[in-house]
GUPA-838092 format. One record per atom (N, C-alpha, C): atom name; residue in three letters; x, y, z; residue number from 1. Coordinates in steps of 0.1 Angstrom, whole numbers. Each point is the difference from the previous one (the first is absolute). Layout:
! GUPA-838092
<a: CA, r: ALA, c1: X, c2: Y, c3: Z, k: NUM>
...
END
This chain:
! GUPA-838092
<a: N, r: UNK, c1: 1591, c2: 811, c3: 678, k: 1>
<a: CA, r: UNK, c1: -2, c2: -13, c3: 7, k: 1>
<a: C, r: UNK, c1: 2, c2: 3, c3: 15, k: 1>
<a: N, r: UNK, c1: -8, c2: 0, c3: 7, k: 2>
<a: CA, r: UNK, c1: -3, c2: -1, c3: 14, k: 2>
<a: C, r: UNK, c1: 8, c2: -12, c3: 8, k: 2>
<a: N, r: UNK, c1: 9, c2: -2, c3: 10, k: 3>
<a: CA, r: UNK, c1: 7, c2: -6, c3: 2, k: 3>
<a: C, r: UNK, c1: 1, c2: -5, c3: 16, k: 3>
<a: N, r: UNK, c1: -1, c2: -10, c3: 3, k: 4>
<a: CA, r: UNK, c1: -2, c2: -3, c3: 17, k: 4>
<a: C, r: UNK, c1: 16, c2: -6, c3: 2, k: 4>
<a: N, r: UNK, c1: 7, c2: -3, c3: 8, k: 5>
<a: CA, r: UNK, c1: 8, c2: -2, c3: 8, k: 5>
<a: C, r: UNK, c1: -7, c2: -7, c3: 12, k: 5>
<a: N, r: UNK, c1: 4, c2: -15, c3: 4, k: 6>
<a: CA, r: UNK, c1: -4, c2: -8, c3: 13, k: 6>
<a: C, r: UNK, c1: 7, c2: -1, c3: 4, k: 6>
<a: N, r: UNK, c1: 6, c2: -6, c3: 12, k: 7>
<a: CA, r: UNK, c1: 12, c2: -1, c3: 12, k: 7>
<a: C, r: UNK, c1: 8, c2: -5, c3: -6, k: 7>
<a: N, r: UNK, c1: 12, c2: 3, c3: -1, k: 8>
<a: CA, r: UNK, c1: 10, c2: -7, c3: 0, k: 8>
<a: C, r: UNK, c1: 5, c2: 7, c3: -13, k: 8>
<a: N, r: UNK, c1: -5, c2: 3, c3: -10, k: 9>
<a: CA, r: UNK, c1: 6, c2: 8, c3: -10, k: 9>
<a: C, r: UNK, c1: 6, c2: 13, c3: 2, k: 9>
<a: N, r: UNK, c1: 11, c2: -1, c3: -4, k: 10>
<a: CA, r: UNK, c1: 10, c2: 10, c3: 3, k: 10>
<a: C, r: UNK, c1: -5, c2: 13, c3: -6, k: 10>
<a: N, r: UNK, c1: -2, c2: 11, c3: 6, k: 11>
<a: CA, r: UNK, c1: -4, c2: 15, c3: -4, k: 11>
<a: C, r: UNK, c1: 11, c2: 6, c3: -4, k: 11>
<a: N, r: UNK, c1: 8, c2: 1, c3: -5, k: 12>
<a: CA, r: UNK, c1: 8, c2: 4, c3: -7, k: 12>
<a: C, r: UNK, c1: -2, c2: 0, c3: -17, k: 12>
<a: N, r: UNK, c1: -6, c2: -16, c3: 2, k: 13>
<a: CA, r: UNK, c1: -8, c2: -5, c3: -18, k: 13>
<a: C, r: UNK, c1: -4, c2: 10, c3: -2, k: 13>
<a: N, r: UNK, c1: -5, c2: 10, c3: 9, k: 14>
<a: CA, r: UNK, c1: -13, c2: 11, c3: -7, k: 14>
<a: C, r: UNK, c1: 5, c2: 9, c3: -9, k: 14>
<a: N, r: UNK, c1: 11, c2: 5, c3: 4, k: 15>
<a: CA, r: UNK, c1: 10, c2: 9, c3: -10, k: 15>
<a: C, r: UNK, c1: 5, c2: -6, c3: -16, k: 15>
<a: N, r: UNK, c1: -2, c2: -11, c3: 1, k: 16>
<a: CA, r: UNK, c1: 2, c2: -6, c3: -14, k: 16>
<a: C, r: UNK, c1: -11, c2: -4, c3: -5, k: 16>
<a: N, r: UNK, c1: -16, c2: 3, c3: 0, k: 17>
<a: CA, r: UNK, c1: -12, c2: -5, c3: -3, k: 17>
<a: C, r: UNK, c1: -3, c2: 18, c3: 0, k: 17>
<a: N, r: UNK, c1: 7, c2: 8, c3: -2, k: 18>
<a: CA, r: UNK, c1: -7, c2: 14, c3: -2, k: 18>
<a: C, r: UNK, c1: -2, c2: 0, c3: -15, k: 18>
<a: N, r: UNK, c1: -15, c2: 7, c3: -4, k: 19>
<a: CA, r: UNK, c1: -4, c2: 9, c3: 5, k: 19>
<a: C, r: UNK, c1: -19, c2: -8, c3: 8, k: 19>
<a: N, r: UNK, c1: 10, c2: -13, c3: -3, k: 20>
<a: CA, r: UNK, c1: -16, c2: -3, c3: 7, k: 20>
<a: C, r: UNK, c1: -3, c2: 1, c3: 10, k: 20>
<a: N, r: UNK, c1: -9, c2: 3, c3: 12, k: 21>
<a: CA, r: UNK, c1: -4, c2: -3, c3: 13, k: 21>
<a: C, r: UNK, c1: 1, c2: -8, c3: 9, k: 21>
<a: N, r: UNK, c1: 8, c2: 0, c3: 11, k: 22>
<a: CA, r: UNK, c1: -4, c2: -10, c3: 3, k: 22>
<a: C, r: UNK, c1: 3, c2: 3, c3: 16, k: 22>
<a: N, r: UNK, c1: -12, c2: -9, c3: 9, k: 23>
<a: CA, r: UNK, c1: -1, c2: -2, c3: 10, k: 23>
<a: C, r: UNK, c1: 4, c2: -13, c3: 10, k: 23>
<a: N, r: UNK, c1: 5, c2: 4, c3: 10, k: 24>
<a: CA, r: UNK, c1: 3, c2: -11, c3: 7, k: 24>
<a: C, r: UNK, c1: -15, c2: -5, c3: 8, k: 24>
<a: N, r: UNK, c1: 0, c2: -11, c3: 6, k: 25>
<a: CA, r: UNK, c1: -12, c2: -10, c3: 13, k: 25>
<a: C, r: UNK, c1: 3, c2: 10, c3: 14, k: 25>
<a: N, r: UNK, c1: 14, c2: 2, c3: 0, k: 26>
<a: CA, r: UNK, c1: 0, c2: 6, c3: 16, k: 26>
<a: C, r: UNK, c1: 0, c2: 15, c3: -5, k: 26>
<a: N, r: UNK, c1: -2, c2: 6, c3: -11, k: 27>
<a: CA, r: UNK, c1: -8, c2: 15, c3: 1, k: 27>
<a: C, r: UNK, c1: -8, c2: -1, c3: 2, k: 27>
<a: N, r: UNK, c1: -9, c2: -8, c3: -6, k: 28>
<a: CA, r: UNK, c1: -14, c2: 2, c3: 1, k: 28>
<a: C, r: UNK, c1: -6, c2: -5, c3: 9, k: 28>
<a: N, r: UNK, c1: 7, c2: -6, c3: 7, k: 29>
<a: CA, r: UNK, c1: -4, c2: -7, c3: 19, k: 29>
<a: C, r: UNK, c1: -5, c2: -12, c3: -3, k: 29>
<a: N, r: UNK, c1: 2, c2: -8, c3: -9, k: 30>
<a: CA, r: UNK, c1: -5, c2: -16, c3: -5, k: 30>
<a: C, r: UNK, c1: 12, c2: -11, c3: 0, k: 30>
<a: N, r: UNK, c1: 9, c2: 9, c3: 11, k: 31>
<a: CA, r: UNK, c1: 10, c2: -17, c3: 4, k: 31>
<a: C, r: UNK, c1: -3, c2: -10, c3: 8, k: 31>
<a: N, r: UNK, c1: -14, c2: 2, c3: 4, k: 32>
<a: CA, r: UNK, c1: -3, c2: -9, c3: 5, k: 32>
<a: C, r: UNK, c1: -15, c2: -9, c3: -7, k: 32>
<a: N, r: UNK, c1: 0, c2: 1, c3: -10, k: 33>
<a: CA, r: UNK, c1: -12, c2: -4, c3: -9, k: 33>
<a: C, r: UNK, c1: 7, c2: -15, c3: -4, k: 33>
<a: N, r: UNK, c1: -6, c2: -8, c3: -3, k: 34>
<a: CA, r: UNK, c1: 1, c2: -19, c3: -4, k: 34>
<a: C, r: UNK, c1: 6, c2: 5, c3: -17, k: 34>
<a: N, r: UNK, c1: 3, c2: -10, c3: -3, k: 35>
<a: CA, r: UNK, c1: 3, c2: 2, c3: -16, k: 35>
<a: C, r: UNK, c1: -11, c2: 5, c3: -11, k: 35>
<a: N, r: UNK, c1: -11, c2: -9, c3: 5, k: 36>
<a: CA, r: UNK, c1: -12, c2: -2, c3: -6, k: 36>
<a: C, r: UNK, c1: -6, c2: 15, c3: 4, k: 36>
<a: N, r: UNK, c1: -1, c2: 4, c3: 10, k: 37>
<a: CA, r: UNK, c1: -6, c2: 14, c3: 3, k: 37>
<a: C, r: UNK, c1: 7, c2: 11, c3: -9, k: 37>
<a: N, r: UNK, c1: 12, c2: -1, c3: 4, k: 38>
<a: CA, r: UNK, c1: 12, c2: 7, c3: -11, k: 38>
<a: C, r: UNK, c1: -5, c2: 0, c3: -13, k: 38>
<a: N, r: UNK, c1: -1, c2: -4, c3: -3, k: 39>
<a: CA, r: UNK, c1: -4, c2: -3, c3: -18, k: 39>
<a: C, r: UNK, c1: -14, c2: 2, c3: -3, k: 39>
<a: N, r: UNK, c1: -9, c2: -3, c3: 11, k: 40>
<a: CA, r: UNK, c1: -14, c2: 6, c3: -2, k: 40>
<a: C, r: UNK, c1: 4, c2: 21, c3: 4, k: 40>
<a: N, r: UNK, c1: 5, c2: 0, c3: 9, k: 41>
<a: CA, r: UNK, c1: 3, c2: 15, c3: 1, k: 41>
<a: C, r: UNK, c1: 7, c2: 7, c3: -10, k: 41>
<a: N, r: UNK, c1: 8, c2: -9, c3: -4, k: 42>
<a: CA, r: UNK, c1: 9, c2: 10, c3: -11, k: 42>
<a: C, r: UNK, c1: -9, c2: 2, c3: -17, k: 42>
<a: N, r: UNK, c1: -6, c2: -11, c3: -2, k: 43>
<a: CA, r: UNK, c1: -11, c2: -1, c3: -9, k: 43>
<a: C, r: UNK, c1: -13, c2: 13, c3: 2, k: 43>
<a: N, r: UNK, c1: -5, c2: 2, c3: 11, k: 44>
<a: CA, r: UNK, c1: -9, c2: 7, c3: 3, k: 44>
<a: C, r: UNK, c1: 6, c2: 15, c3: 0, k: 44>
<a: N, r: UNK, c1: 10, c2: 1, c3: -1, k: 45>
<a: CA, r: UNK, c1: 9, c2: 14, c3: 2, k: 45>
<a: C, r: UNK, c1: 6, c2: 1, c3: -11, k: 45>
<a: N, r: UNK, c1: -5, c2: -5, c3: -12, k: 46>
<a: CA, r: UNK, c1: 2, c2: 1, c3: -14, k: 46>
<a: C, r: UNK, c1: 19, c2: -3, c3: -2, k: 46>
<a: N, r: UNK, c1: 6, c2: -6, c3: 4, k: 47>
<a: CA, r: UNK, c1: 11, c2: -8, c3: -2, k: 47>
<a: C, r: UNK, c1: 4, c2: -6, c3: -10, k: 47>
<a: N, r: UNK, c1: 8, c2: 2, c3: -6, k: 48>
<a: CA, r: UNK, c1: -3, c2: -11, c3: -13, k: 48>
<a: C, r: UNK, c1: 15, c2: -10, c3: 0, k: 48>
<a: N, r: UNK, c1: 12, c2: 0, c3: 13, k: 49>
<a: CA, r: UNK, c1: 8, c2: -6, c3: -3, k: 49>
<a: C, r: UNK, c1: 8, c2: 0, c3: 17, k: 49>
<a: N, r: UNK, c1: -3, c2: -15, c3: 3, k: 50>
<a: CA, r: UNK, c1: 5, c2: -3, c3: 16, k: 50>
<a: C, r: UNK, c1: 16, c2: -8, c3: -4, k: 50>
<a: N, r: UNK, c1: 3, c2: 8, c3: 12, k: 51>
<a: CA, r: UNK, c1: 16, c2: -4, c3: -4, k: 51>
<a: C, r: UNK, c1: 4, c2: -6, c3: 11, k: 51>
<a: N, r: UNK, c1: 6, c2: -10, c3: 6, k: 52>
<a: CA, r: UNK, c1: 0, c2: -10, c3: 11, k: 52>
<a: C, r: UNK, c1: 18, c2: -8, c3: -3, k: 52>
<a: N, r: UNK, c1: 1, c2: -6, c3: 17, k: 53>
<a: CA, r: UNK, c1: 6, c2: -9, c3: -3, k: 53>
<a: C, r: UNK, c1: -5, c2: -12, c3: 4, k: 53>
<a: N, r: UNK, c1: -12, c2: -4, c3: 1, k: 54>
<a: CA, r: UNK, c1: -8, c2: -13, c3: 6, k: 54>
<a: C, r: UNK, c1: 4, c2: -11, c3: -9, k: 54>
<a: N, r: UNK, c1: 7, c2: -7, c3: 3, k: 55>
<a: CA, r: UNK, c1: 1, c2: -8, c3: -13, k: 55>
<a: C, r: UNK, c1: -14, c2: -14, c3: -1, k: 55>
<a: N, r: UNK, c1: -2, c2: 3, c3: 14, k: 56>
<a: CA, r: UNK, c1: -13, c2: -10, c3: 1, k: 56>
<a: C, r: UNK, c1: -11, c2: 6, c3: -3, k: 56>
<a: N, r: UNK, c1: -2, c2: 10, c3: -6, k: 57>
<a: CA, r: UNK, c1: -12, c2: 6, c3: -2, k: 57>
<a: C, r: UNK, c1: -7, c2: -6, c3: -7, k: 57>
<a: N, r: UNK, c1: 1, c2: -7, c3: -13, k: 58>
<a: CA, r: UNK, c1: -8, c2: -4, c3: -7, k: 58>
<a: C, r: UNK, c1: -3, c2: -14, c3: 3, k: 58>
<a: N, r: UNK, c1: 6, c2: -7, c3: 13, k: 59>
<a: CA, r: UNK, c1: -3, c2: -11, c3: 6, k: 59>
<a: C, r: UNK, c1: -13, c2: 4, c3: 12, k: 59>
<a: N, r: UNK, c1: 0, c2: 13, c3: 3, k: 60>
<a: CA, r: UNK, c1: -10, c2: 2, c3: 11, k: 60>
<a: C, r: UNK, c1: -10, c2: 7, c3: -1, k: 60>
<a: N, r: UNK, c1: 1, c2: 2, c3: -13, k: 61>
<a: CA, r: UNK, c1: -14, c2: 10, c3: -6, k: 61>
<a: C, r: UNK, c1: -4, c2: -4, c3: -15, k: 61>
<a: N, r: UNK, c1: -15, c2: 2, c3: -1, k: 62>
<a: CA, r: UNK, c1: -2, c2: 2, c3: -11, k: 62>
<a: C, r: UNK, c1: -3, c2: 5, c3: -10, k: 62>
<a: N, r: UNK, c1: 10, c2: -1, c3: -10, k: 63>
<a: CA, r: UNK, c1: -1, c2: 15, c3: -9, k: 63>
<a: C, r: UNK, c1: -4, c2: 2, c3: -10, k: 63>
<a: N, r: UNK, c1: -8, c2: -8, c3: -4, k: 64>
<a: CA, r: UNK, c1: -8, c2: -4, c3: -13, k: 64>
<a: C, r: UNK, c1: -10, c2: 13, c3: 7, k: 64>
<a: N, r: UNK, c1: -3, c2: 2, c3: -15, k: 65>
<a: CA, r: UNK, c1: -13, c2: 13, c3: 2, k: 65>
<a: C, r: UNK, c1: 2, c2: 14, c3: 9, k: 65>
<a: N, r: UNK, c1: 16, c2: 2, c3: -1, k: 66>
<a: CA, r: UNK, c1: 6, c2: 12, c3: 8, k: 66>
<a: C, r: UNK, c1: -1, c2: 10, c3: -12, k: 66>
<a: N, r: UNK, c1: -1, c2: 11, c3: 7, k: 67>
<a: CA, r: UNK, c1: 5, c2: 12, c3: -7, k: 67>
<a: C, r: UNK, c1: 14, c2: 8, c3: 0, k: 67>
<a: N, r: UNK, c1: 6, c2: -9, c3: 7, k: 68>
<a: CA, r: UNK, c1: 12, c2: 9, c3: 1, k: 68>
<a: C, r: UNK, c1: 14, c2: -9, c3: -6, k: 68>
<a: N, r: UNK, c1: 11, c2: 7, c3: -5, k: 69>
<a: CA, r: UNK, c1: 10, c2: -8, c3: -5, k: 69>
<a: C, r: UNK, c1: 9, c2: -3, c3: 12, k: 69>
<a: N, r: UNK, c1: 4, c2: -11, c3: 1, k: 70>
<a: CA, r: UNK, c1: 12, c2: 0, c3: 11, k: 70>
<a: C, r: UNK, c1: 9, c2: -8, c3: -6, k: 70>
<a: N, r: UNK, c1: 16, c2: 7, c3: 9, k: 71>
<a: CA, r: UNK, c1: 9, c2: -3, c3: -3, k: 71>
<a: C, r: UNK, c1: 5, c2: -6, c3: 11, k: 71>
<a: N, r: UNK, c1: 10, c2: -10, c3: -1, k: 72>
<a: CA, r: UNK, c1: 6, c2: -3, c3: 13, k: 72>
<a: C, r: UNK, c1: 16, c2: -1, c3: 2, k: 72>
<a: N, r: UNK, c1: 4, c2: 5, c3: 2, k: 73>
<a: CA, r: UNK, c1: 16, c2: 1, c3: 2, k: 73>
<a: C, r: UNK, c1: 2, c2: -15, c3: 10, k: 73>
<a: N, r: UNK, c1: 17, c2: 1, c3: -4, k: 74>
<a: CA, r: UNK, c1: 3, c2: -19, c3: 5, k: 74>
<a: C, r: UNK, c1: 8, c2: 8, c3: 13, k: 74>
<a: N, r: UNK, c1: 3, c2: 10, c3: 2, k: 75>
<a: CA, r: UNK, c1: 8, c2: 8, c3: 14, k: 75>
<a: C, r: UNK, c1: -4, c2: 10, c3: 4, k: 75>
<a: N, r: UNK, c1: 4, c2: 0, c3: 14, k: 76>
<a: CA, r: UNK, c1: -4, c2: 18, c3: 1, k: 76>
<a: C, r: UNK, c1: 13, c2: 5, c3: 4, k: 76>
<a: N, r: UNK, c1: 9, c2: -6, c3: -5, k: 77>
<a: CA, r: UNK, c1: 15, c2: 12, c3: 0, k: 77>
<a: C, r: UNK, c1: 0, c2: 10, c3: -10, k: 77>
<a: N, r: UNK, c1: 4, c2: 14, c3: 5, k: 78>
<a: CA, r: UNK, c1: 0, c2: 10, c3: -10, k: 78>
<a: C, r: UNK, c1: 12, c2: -1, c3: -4, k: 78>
<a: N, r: UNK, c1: 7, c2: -5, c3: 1, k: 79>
<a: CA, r: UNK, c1: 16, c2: 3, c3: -11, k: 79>
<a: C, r: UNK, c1: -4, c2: -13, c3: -8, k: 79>
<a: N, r: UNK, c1: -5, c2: -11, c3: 0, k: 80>
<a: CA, r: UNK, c1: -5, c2: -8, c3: -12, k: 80>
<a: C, r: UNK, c1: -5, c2: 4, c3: -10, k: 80>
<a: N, r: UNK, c1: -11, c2: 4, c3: 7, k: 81>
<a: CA, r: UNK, c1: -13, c2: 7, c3: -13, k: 81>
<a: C, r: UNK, c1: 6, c2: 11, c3: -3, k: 81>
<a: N, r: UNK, c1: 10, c2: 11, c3: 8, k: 82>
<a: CA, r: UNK, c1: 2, c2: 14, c3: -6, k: 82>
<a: C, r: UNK, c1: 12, c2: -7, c3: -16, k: 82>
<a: N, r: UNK, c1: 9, c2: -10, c3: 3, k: 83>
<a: CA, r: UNK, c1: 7, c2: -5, c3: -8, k: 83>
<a: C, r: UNK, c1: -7, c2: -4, c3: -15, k: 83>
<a: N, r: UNK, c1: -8, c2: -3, c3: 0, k: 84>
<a: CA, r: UNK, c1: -10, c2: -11, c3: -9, k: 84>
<a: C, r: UNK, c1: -11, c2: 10, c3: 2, k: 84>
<a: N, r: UNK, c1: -5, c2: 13, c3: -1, k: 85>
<a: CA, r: UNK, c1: -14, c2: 8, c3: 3, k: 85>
<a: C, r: UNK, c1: -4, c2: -1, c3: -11, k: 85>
<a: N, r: UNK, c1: 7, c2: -1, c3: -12, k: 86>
<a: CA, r: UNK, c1: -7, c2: -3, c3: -18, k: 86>
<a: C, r: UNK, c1: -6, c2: -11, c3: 3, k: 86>
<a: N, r: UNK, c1: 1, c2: -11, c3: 6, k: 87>
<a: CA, r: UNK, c1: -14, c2: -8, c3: -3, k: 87>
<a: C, r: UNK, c1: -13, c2: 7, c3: 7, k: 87>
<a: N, r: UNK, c1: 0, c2: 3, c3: 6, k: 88>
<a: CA, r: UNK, c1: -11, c2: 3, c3: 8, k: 88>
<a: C, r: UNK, c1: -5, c2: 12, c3: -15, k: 88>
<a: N, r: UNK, c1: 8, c2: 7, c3: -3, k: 89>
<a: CA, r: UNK, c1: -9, c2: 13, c3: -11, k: 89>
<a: C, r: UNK, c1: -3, c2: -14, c3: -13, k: 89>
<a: N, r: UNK, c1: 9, c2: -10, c3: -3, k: 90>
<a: CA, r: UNK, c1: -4, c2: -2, c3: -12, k: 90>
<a: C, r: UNK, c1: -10, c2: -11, c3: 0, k: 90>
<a: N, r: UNK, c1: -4, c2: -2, c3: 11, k: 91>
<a: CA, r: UNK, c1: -13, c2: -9, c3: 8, k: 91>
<a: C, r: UNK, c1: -15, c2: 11, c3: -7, k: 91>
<a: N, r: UNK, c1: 5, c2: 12, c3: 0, k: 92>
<a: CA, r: UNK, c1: -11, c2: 8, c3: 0, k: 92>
<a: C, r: UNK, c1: -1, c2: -2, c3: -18, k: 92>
<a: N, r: UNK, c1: 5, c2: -3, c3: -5, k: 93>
<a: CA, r: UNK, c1: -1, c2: 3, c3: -15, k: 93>
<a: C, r: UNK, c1: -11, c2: -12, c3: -4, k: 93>
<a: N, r: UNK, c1: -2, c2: -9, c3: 14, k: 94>
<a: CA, r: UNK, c1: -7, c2: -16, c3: -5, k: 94>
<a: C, r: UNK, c1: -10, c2: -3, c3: 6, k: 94>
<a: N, r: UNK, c1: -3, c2: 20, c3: 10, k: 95>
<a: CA, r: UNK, c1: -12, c2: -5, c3: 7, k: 95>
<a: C, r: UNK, c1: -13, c2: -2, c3: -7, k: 95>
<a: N, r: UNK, c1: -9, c2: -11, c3: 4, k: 96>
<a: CA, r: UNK, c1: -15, c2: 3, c3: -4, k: 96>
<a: C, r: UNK, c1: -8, c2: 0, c3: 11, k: 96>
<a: N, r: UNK, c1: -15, c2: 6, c3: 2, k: 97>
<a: CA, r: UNK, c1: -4, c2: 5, c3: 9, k: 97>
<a: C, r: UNK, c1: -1, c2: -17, c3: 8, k: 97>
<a: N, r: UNK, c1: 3, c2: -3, c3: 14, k: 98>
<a: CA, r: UNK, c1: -4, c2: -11, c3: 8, k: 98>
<a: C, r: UNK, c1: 8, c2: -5, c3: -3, k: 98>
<a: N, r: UNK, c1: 12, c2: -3, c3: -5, k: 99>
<a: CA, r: UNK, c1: 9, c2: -12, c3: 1, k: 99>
<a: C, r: UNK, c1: 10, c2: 2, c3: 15, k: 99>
<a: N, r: UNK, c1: 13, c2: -14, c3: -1, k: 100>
<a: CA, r: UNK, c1: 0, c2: -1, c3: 10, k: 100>
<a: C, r: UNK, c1: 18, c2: -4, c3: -7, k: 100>
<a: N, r: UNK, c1: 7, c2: 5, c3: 2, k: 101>
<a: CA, r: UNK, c1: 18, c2: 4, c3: -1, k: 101>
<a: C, r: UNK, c1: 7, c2: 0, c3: 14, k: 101>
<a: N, r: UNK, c1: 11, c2: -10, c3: -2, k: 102>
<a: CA, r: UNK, c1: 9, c2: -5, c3: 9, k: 102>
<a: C, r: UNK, c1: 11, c2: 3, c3: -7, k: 102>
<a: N, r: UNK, c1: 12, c2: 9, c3: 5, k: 103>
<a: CA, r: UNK, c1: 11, c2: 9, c3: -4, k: 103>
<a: C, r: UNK, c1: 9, c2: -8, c3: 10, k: 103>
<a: N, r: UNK, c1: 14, c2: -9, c3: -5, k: 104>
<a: CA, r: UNK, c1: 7, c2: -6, c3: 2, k: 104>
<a: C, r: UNK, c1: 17, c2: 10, c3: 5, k: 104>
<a: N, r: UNK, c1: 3, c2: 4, c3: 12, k: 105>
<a: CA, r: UNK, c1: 15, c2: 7, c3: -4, k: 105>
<a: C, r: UNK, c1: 10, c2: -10, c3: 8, k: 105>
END
């Protein structure tokens, strides 16, 4: 599973999401893309799982007929999520392709 990282998500997560892939927005030079662009990019770049802390995302986009899964984390502190990082893996056990998961720490 191919894996995007958007602003604000702590890179550190990456080490506990091994052995999947995953890329960050400011690798790839797309910190400056809209949400909506983001998610058309990360889709077109065969992506199959955006990882964010937007919590307004699904208030400002529309994601019906997406191809990509996204998650949304409720922080972007790494000692939160590194504390609680099993939800984020056991999130994965309930992905289906295009849905849309909100991870509470």
């Amino acid at each position: 599973m191919r894996i995007l990282f958007d602003q604000g998500t702590p890179v550190p997560l990456r080490r506990r999401l091994h052995p999947h892939p995953v890329d960050t927005a400011a690798e790839l030079g797309w910190s400056q893309l809209s949400n909506g662009e983001l998610i058309a990019a990360a889709e077109r770049e065969g992506y199959d799982l955006l990882i964010t802390t937007d919590k307004n995302l699904r208030y400002q986009q529309n994601l019906t007929n997406r191809n990509i899964t996204i998650i949304v984390l409720s922080t972007t502190s790494w000692p939160r999520i590194q504390s609680s990082h099993e939800k984020v893996l056991s999130a994965f056990d309930s992905l289906q392709k295009s849905s849309y998961i909100e991870i509470e720490f």
